[in-house]
C-alpha positions in Angstrom: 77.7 -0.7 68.1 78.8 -2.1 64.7 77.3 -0.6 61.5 75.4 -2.9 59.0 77.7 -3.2 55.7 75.9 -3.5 52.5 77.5 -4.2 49.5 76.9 -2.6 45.8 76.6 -4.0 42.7 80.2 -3.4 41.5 81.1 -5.5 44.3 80.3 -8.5 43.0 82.1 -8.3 39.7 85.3 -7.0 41.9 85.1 -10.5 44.0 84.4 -12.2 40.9 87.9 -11.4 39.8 89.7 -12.3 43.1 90.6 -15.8 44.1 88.3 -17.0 46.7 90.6 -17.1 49.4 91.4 -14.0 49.4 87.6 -13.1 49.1 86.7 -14.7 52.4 90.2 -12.9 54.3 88.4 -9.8 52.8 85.1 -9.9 53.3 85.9 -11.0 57.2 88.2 -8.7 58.1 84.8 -6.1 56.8 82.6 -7.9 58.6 83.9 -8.1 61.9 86.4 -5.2 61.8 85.3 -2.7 59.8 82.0 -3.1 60.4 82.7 -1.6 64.5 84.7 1.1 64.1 84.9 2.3 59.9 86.6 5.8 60.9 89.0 4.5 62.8 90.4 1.7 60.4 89.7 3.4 57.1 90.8 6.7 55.8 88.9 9.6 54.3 90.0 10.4 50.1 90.5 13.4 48.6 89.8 15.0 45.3 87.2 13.2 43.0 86.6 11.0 45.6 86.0 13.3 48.5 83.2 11.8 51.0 84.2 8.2 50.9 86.8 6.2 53.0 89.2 3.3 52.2 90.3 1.0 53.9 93.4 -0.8 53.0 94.3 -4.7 53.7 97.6 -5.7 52.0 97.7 -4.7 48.2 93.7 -4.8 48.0 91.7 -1.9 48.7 88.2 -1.3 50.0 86.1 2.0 48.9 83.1 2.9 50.8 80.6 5.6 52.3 79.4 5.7 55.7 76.0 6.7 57.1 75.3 8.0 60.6 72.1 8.2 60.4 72.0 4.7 59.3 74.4 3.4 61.0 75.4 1.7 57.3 78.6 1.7 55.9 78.2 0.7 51.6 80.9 -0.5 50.0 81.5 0.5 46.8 84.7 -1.2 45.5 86.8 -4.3 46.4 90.1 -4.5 44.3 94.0 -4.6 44.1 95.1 -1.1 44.9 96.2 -0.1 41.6 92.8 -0.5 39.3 90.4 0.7 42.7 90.4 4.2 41.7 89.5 3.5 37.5 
């Protein structure tokens, strides 16, 4: 069963910033694999950011929290793996 994604907010000015190439690779590779298996693929953070997951595609980076109740995964982040975490 995949999980709906949702996107925040702070998504949109991360994508805004990104070529739009790289937007769609993204925002695919979210969709359709991300969206059926989020453990699996991402990995759960540490420290400040304890209770959300990233998952990592090349140098960009891709925070977000997961809801079983939902069945909702809402991304947080989108961005080049050394300004994600500012």
């Amino acid at each position: 069963m995949a999980y709906k994604v949702v996107y925040s907010d702070q998504v949109e000015e991360d994508l805004r910033k990104l070529d739009r190439s790289t937007v769609k690779k993204i925002l695919t590779r979210i969709e359709s694999y991300l969206a059926t298996d989020p453990k699996a693929l991402g990995k759960l953070l540490k420290g400040e950011f304890q209770g959300y997951w990233r998952y990592r595609w090349g140098d960009y980076r891709v925070i977000y929290k997961i809801s079983e109740r939902e069945i909702l995964i809402l991304v947080l982040r989108i961005s080049n793996r050394k300004d994600v975490y500012d």
